[in-house]
C-alpha positions as a Markdown table, in Angstrom:
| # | Residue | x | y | z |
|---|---|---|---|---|
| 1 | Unk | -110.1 | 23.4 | -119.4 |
| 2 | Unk | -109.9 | 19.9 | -118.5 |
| 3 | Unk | -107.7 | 18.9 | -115.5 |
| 4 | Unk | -104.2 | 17.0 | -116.7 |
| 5 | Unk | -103.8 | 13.7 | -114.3 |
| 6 | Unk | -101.5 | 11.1 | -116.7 |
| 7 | Unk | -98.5 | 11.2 | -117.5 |
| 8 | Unk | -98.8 | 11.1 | -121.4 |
| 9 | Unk | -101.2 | 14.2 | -120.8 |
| 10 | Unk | -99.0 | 16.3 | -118.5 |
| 11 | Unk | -96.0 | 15.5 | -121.3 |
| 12 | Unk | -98.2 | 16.8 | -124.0 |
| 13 | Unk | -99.4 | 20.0 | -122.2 |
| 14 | Unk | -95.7 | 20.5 | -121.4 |
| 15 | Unk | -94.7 | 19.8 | -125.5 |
| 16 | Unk | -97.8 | 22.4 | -125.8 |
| 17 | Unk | -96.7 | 24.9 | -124.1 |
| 18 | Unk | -93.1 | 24.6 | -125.4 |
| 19 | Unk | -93.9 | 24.9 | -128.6 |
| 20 | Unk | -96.0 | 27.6 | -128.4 |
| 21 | Unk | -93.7 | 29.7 | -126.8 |
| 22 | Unk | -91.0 | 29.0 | -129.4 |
| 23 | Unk | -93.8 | 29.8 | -131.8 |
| 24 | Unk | -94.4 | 33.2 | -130.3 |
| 25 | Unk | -91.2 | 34.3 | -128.8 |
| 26 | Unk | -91.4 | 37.7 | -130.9 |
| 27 | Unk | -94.0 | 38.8 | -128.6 |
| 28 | Unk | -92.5 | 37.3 | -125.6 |
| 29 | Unk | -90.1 | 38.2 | -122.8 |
| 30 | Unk | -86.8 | 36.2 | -122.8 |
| 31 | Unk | -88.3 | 33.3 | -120.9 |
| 32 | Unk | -85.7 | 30.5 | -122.4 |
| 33 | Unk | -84.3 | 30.2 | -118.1 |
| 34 | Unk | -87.8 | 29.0 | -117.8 |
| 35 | Unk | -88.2 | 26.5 | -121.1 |
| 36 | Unk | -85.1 | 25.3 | -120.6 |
| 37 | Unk | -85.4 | 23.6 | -117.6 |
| 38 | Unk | -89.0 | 22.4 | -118.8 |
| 39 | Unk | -87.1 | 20.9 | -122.1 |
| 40 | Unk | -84.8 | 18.7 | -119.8 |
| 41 | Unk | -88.2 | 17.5 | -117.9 |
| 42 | Unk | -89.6 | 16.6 | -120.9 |
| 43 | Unk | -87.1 | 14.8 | -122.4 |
| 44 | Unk | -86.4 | 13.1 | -119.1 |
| 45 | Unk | -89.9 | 12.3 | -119.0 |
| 46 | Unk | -89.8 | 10.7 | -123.0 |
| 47 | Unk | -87.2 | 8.7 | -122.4 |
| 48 | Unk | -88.5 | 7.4 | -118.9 |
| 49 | Unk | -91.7 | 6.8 | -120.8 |
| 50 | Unk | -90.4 | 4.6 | -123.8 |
| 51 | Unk | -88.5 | 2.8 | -120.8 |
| 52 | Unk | -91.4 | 2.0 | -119.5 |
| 53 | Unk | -92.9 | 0.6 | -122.4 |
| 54 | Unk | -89.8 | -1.5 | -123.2 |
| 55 | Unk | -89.9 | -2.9 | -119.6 |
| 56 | Unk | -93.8 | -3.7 | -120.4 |
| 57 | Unk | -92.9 | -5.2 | -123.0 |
| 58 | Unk | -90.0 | -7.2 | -121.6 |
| 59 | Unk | -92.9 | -8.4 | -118.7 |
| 60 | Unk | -95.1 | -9.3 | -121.7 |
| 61 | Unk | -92.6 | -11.5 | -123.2 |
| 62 | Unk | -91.5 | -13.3 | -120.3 |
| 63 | Unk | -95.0 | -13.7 | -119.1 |
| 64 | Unk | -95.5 | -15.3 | -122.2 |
| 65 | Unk | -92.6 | -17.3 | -122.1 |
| 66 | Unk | -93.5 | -17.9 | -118.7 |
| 67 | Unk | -96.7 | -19.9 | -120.1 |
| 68 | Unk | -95.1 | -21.8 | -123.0 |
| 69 | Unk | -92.3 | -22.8 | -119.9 |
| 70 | Unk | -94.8 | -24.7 | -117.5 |
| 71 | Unk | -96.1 | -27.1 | -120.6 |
| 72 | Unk | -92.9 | -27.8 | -121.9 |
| 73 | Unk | -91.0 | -28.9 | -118.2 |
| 74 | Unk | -94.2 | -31.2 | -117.7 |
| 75 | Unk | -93.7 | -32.6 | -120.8 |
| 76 | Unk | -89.5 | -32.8 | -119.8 |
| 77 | Unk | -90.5 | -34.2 | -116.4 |
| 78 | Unk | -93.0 | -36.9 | -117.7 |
| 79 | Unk | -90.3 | -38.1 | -120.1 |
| 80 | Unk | -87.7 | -37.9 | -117.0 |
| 81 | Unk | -89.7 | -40.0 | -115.1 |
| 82 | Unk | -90.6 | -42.8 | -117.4 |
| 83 | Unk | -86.9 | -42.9 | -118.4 |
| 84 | Unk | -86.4 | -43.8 | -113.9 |
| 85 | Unk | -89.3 | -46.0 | -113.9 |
| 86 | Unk | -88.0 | -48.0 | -117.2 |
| 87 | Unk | -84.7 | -48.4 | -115.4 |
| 88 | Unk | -85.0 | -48.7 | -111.8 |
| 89 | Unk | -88.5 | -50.7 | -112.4 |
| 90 | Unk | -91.9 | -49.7 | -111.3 |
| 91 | Unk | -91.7 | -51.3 | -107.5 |
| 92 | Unk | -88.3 | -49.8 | -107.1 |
| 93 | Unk | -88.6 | -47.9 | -103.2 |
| 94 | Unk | -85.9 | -45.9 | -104.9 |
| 95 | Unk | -88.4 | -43.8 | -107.1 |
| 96 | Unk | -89.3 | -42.3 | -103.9 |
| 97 | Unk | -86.4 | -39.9 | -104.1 |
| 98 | Unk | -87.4 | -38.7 | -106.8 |
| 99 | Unk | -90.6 | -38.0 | -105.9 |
| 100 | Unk | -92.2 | -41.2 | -107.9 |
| 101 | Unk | -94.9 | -43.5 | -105.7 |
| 102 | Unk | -93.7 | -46.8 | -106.6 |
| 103 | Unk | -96.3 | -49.4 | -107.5 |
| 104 | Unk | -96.8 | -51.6 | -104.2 |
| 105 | Unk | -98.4 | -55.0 | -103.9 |
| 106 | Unk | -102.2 | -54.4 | -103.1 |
| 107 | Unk | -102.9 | -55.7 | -99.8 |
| 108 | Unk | -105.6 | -58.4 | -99.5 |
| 109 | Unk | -107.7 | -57.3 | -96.9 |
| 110 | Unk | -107.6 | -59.2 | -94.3 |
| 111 | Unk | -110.9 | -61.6 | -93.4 |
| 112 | Unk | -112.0 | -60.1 | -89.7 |
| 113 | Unk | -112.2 | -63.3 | -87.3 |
| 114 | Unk | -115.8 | -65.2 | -87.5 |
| 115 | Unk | -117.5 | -64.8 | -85.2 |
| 116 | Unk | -118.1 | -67.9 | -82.3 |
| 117 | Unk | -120.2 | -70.1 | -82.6 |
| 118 | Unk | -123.5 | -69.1 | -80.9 |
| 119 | Unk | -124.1 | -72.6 | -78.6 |
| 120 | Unk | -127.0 | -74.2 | -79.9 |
| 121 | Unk | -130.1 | -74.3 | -77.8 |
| 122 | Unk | -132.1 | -78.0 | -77.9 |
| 123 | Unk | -135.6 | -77.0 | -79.3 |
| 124 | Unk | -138.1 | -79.7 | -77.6 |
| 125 | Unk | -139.9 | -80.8 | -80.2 |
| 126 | Unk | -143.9 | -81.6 | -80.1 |
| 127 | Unk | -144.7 | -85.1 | -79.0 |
């Protein structure tokens, strides 16, 4: 005999044995103090069980609304934002509240100072 360790398996060995003493309660003691009890559990158990599975199922469908929801507010939030750029402007400071960079003026780089002059040294020249 196998040992029972799921849930699904301990609910059918309790179905099991249920039914098989109802099948053979001719040759049985009155034992329906000890069934009864075991019916509630099982039932309990059934009904806890298809919970369960509608709660999985419930997670599966909001994960997978979950996924279709991230593509579909980018989309919202692209359109969003073009619809603030196209009225405040693209150099607007005010996009920053909105969490927009605005475009700024590239800065020129500034030319570092020349160097001096290095003073000029009088080469003799040959006579």
């Amino acid at each position: 005999m196998s040992v029972t360790s799921s849930f699904p398996d301990f609910m059918a060995a309790w179905n099991r044995m249920i039914q098989a003493v109802k099948n053979n309660q001719s040759i049985l003691p009155d034992l329906s103090g000890l069934v009864g009890p075991l019916e509630a559990l099982l039932e309990e158990a059934k009904s806890l069980d298809a919970a369960k599975a509608a709660a999985k199922a419930q997670l599966a469908q909001g994960a997978k609304r979950t996924r279709t929801l991230v593509p579909d507010g980018r989309a919202a939030a692209a359109r969003l934002r073009g619809a603030l750029i196209a009225h405040f402007g693209s150099h607007n400071e005010i996009l920053r509240e909105f969490g927009i960079t605005a475009v700024r003026r590239r800065r020129v780089p500034q030319q570092p100072n020349p160097p001096p002059p290095s003073p000029t040294v009088a080469v003799p020249q040959p006579e």
